[in-house]
N, C-alpha and C positions, 0 to 999 in steps of 0.2 A: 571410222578412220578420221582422226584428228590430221587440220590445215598440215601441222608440224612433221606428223606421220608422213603425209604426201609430199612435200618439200624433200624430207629427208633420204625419199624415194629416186625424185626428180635429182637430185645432187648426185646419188650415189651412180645413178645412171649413166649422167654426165661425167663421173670421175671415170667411171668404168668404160666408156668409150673413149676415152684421153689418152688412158692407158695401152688402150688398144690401137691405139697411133702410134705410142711411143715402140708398142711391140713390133708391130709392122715392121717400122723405119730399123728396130734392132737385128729383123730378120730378113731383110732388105740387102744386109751387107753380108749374110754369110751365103757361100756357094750352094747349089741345089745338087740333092746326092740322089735323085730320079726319085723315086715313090716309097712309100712308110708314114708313117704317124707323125713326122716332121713335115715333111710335107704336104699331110691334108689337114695340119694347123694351121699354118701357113696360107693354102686355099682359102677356111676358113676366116680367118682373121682379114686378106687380103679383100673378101667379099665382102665384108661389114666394112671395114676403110675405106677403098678405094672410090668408091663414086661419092665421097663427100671428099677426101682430100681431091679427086678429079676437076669439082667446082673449082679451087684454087690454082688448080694446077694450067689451068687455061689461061690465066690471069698472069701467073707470076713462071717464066721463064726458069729455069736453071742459071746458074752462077756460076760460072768456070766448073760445073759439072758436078753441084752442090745443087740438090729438090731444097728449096727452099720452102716447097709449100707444106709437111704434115708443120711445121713450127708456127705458119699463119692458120691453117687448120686448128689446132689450138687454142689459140689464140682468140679463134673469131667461138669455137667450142665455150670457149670461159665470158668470153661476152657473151653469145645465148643467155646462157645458164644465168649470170648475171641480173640480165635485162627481166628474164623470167620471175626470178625470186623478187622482185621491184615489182613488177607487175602482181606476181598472187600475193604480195605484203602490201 
């Protein structure tokens, strides 16, 4: 495995947990219809998110009733990932 092969790994990683915030946060806002394949994605997705968006969520209050933290999760997501490719370049 070439440096580039693993970088390209580490990115796509990072893209694909990002994603999965955004999914969260999108199924966050529709109502819960009790048990099915919607909502053990839902579980799913909810357990790989939450205890990293949780870290922010300590920190940063709600807004008139607006989570502001998956956007700083993100956010600090794309700094990692950043800092990282700086470090193994």
């Amino acid at each position: 495995m070439t440096l580039y092969t693993i970088i390209s790994i580490v990115q796509r990683l990072f893209d694909i947990y990002g994603w999965l915030i955004v999914i969260w946060c999108i199924l966050s806002w529709v109502p819960r219809m009790g048990s099915g394949f919607f909502e053990d994605l839902r579980a799913a997705i909810a357990t790989l998110v939450e205890p990293f968006i949780g870290l922010f969520r300590r920190f940063i209050p709600p807004v008139m009733g607006v989570d502001f933290s998956p956007v700083v999760a993100i956010l600090a997501l794309s700094l990692i990932e950043r800092l990282l490719y700086y470090i193994i370049l």
